[in-house]
N, C-alpha and C positions, 0 to 999 in steps of 0.2 A: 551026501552033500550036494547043493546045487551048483548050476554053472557060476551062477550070479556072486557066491563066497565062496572062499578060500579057509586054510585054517588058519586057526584061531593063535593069534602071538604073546604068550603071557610074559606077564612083567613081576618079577618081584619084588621091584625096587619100592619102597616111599614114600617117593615122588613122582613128579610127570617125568615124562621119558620124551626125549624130543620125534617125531612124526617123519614121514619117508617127505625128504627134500621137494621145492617144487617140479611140474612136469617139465622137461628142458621146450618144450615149445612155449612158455608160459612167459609174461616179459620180465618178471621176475627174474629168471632163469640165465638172461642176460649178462653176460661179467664182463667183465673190461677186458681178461685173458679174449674174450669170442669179438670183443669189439673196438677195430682202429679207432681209438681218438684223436680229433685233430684241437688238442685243446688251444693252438696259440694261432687259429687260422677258421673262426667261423663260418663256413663256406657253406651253405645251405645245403641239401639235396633232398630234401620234401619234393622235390618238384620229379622227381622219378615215378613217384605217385600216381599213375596215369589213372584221367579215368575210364570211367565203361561205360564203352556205347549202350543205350536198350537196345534187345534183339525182342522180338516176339515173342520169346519165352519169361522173359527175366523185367519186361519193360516198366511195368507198375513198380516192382519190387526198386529199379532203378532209380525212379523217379520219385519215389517217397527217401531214399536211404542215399543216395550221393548228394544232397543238398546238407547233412548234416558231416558226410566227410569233407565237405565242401569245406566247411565252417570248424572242423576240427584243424583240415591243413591252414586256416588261416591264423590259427592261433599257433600252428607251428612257425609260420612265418614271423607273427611277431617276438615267438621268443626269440628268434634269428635276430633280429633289429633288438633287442635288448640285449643279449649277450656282447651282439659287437659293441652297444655304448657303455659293458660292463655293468649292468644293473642286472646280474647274477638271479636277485634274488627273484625280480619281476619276471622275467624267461622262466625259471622253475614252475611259478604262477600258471601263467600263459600253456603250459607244458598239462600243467595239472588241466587247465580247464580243456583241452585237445581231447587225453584220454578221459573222460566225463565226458566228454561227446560220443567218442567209440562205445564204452559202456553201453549207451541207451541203443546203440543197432545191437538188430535179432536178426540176424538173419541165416535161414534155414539149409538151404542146398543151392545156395547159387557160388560154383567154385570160381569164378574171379569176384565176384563182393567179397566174398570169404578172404582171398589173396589181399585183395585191396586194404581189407581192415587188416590183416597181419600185417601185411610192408610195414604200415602206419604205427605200431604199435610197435614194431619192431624198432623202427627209425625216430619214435619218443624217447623208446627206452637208452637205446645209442644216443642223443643228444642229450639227454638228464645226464650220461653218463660222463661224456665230452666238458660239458659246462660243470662235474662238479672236480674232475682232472684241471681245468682251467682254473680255478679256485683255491689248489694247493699248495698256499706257499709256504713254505714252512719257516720257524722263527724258532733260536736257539731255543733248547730247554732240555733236561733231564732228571726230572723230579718223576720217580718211581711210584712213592708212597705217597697216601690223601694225609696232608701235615692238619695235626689235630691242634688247631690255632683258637683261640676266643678272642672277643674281643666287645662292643656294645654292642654292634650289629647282631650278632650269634646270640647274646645274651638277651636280644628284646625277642627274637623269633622262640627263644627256650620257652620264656614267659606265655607268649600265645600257645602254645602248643602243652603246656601243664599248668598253666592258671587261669587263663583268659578263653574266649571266644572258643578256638579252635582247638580243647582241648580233648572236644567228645569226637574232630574228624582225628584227629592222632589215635586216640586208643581205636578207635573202629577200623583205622588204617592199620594196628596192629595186629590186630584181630587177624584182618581175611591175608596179614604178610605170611601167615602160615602155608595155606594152602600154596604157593609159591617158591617160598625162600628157600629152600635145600635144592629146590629143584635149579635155582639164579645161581646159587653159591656152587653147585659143581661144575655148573657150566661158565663159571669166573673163574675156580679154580684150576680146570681144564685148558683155558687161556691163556691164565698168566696175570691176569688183573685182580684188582686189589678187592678181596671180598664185601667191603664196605658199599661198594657200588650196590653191592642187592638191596639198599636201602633205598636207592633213587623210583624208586617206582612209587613210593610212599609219598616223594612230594611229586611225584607225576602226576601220578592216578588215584592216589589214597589203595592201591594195591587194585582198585578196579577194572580187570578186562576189558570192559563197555565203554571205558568211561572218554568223552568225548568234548574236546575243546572247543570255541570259539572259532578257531584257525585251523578246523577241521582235522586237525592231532588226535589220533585215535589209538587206543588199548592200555594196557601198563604201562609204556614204555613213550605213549604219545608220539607215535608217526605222522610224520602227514604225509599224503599220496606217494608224492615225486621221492624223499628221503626210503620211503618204503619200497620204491621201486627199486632204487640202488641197492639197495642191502635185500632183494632176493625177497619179498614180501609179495605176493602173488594178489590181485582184487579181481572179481568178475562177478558175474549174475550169480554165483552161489555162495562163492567163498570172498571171505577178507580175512587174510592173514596177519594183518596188525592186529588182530583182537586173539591169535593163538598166544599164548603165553608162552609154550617151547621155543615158535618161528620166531616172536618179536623178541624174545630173549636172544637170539644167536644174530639176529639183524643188528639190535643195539651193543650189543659186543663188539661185531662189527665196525658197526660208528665210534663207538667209544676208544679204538685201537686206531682208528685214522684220526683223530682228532689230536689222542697224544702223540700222535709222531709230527701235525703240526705243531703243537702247541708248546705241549714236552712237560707242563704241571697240570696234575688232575683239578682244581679248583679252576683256572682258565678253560679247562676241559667241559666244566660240568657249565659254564656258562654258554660255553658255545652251544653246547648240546641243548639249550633254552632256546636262545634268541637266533642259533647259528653259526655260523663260522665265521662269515662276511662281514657278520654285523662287528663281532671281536675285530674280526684283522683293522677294520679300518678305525677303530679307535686305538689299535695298538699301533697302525701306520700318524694317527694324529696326535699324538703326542711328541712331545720337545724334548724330551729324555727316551734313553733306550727302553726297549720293556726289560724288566727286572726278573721272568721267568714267576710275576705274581701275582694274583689274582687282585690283591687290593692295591696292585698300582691303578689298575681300572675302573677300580668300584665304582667311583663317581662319576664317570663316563658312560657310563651302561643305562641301557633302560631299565628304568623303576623294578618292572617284574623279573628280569634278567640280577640285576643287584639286590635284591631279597632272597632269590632264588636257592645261592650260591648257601648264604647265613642260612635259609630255612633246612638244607642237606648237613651244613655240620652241625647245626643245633639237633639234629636229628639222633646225628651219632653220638654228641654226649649222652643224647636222654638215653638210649640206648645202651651206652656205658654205664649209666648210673641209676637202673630203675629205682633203685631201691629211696635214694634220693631226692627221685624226683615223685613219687608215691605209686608208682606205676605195676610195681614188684611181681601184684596179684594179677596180673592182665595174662590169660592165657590166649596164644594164638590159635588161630582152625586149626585143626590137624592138615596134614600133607594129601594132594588128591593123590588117590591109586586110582591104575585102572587096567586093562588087558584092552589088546587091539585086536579087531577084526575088518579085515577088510573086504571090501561088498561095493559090489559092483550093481549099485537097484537105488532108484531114485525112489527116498520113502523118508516119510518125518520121525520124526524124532518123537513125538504124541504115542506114536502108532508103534513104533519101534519099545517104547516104553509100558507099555501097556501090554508088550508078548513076553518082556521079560519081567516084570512086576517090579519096576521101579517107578520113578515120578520123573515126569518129562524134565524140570529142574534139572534133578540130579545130573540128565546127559545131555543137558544143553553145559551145565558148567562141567563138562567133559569135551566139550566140543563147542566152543564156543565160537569160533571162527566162520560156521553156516549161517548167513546170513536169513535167510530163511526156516532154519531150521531144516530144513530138506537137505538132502545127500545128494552129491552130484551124478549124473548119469553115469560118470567113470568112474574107476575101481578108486574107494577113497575108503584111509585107512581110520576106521571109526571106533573112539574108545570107548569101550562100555567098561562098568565095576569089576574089580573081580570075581572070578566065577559065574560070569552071566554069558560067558562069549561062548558058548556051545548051545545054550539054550536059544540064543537067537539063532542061529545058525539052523538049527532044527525048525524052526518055524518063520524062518525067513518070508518062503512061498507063502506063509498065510498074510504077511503084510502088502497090502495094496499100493500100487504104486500113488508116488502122489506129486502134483505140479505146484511150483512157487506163485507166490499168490501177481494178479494183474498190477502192474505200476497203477499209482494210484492219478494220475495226470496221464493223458493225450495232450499231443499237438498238433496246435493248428496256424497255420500259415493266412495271415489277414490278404482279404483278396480286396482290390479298392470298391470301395461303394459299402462294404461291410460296420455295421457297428457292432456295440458289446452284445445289444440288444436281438438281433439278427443270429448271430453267433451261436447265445445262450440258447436260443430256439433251435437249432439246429441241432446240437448235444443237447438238450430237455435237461439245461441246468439253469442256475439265477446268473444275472449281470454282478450280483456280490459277491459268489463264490467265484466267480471268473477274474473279476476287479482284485478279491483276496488273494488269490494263490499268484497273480504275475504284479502285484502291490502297485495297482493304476488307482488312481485317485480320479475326484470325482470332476476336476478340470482338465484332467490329461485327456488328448486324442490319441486314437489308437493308428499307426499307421499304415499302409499296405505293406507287405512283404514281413512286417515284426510276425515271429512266432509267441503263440499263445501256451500258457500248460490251460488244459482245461480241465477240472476235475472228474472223474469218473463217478457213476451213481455209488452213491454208498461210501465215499470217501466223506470223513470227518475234516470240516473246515473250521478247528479253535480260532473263535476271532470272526466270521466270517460275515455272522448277522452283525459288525459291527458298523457305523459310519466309516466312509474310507475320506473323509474329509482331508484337504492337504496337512500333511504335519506340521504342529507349530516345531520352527527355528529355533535349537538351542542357541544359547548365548555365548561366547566364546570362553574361556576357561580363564582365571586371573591365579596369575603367581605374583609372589609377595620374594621381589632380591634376596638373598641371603650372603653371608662373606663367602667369598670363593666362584658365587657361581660368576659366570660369561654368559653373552647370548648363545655362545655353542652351544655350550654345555645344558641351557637351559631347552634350546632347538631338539637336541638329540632324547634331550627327557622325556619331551611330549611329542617326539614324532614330528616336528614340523621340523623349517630351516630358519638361518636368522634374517634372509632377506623380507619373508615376509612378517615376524616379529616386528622389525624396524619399521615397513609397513599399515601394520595394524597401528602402531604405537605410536607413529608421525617422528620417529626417534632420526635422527639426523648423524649421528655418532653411534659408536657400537660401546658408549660407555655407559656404566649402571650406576646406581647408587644404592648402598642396602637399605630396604623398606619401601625401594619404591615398587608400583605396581605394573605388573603388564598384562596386557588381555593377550591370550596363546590363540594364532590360529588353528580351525577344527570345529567349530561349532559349523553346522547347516549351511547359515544362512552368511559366513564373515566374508567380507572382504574388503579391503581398504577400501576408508572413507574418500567418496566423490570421485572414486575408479568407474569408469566406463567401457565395460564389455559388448562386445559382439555377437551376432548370431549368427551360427553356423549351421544350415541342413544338410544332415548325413545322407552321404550317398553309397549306392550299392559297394561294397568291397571295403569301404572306410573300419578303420580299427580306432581306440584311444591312442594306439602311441605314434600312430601317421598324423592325424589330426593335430595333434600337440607340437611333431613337430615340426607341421606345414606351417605354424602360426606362433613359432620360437616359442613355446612354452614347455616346461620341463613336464612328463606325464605326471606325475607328482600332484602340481598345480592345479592342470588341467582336468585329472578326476576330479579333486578337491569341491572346484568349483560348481561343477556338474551336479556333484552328491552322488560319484559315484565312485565304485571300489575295481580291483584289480579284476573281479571275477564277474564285473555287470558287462551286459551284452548293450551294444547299439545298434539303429536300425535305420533302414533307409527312411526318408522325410523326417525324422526326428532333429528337434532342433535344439542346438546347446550351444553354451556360451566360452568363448574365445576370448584371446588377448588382442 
């Protein structure tokens, strides 16, 4: 046996077997037991963060990689100024986009860089942790059991899911719930929670590992960063643990166990666990009656995909209860993955590792799916192969070559003044298209000093990239049609906007409606109250969205809005945008 393995850990179970916990220096590893929160007193202390001077040794290395901790602590700042004005969810945001800054430093043997990125990494994970303490408030409830309710709602999602549309992603979601489910349901019943929940992956992910949202919610269970953080989910250059199906399993158990001790019924539970916690409490705070401990006191306060959500999980479990009824009867699931663990300490693919033991790389990537690369970490990581294959690697370990994760497929470049696209492109030996493509500049935008650029790497595939980058045409604002019941709230909270600017859009002078009538929702590109007169504002060094907004009394909300821009878009010095 070499240095590099160890022996071999056989399993005889079934199913997947949950994986050695993360390393405790990992921010994962982080718990609220190792970390004072101060949740009713957001008191900054990013600023301990010191930085580092260049010495002679270190000073390139300084000067390329503290401009981007620079810009990681300022996105800690702002989640600071979002938390204290309670906009919860925008700080989580801001938190995320910090560590995606850390991520992209490499850095080698420089022990205070090194320090520097842990502090930081250290001191996200404690503020994720503070801000989601800050957020728990709890509201009677003690509903144990997920109540097997119908109603139209459940009855129209039945229909899609065994007659209409969506009937071939159900059975195919059935399918791969095999390789999974025994391994969900023990470690539900090991909890204490109600086994039905191993269904929810189904409308998560359609039971897919990979499978990857819009809002950056990643694996079965759909994490996204900051929620992954909390719950013990490790991300780096090799590994992402929301796409492990043992780790995201014990993560969301996790979630799913502090949700009901706010909330106290699994159907309010299963909403939150959609849209959030925040977004629930504060329609269970707007309502004129107490909450009822029930889901459909809510329903029509919720956003659209949030109030489908809920229908589409118990229409789940009837079909479920009633294959036979609903035609389904013959649908067999994958079987359950087996496998034996071996752990190895040797950075080497998965390709290459498959090929010494005569299986198909396939097979142990969906054993390991979590390697973002496919490649093994330098450190001892515990690797599952089929059974009865983990001696045969072991014995021809030494013959697999080591092997490195592949080049990020963008550089960055920092615009120096006097610079164009054109200048630029010459300097990396790429096009003004592929440059304009990958950082989405149009063909009227200036570029300005000091913005960073991604510039593609040769041999990166740019979809799109020979295409004109002409400005976008302006979508048109979105029209709803009154119905009984609704309010401009309720209609505000439907589409993501508020009712001031409803009222706006619509020259409406009262907040009274009439059923039939129409209104234009704003969100389109290009809206904004007619014969409104905006300002221009140029961005200077240190400026954030949510200073700018509210140097110039606008809610951040608005102030993206207007922009066209999102929670996660960068600003840059000389760049010019438009104000109240």
């Amino acid at each position: 046996m070499t240095e590099s393995a160890e022996k071999v850990k056989s399993t005889n179970e079934r199913h997947l077997q949950p994986a050695s916990p993360p390393a405790a220096n990992t921010i994962g590893a982080v718990s609220q037991k190792g970390v004072k929160t101060s949740a009713n007193n957001p008191k900054g202390n990013f600023d301990q963060v010191k930085k580092i001077q260049p010495s002679k040794e270190n000073s390139d290395q300084v000067k390329k990689i503290q401009p981007i901790l620079d810009e990681a602590l300022d996105f800690c700042r702002v989640s600071q100024d979002l938390w204290q004005k309670g906009e919860l969810e925008n700080a989580l945001e801001a938190l995320d986009q910090a560590y995606s800054l850390i991520l992209k430093i490499d850095i080698a043997d420089d022990p205070k860089l090194i320090q520097q990125k842990e502090d930081l990494r250290f001191l996200i994970s404690k503020r994720i942790l503070e801000i989601y303490a800050s957020r728990n408030i709890v509201v009677s409830g003690n509903h144990n059991a997920i109540p097997m309710v119908m109603n139209k709602h459940i009855q129209a999602e039945i229909n899609l899911f065994t007659k209409n549309s969506e009937k071939s992603f159900f059975i195919e979601s059935l399918k791969r719930s095999g390789r999974y489910r025994a391994m969900i349901v023990s470690a539900l019943e090991e909890a204490g929670l109600p086994v039905e929940l191993s269904w929810l992956p189904l409308i998560e992910s359609g039971f897919k590992v990979d499978a990857l949202s819009r809002a950056r919610a990643l694996g079965l269970w759909q994490f996204i960063p900051s929620t992954g953080y909390k719950f013990g989910l490790s991300r780096d250059k090799y590994i992402d643990e929301r796409i492990d199906p043992v780790k995201s399993t014990q993560a969301a158990i996790a979630y799913l166990k502090e949700l009901h001790q706010i909330f106290g019924d699994w159907t309010t539970v299963l909403a939150a666990y959609n849209c959030g916690e925040g977004q629930v409490l504060r329609v269970i705070r707007s309502q004129n009656i107490n909450y009822l401990d029930n889901f459909w006191d809510l329903y029509e306060r919720l956003p659209q995909e949030t109030a489908r959500y809920v229908p589409r999980f118990m229409a789940t479990l009837h079909i479920i209860k009633n294959m036979e009824k609903y035609g389904l009867d013959s649908i067999t699931p994958d079987p359950s993955l087996n496998y034996e663990v071996v752990s190895v300490s040797k950075q080497i693919h998965l390709k290459d590792i498959a090929s010494k033991i005569d299986i198909t790389e396939k097979e142990l990537r969906e054993l390991n799916p979590e390697l973002r690369y496919r490649i093994l970490p330098q450190e001892k990581y515990p690797l599952r192969v089929p059974p009865g294959t983990g001696n045969l690697l072991l014995a021809k370990l030494d013959e697999i070559p080591v092997s490195s994760p592949p080049q990020p497929a963008f550089i960055y470049h920092q615009v120096r003044p006097g610079e164009s696209l054109s200048t630029i492109a010459t300097k990396y030996r790429t096009s003004v298209k592929s440059i304009a493509w990958a950082n989405n500049i149009h063909k009227q935008d200036l570029i300005a000093a000091g913005r960073k650029l991604r510039i593609p790497r040769k041999g990166t595939t740019m979809p799109g990239a020979e295409k004109k980058y002409d400005k976008p045409r302006y979508e048109q604002p979105e029209m709803h049609v009154v119905k009984s019941g609704d309010s401009l709230w309720i209609i505000a909270k439907r589409y993501g906007t508020n009712t001031k600017d409803i009222q706006e859009l619509n020259n409406l002078a009262t907040t009274n409606l009439s059923i039939g009538q129409t209104l234009k929702i704003p969100g389109g590109k290009d809206e904004s109250p007619t014969g409104e007169t905006l300002a221009s504002y140029e961005v200077k060094r240190g400026d954030v969205p949510f200073q700018i907004a509210q140097r110039h009394r606008m809610s951040l909300e608005r102030f993206l809005r207007i922009n066209n821009l999102t929670p996660r878009s960068k600003i840059y010095p000389g760049q010019r945008l438009s104000v109240e």
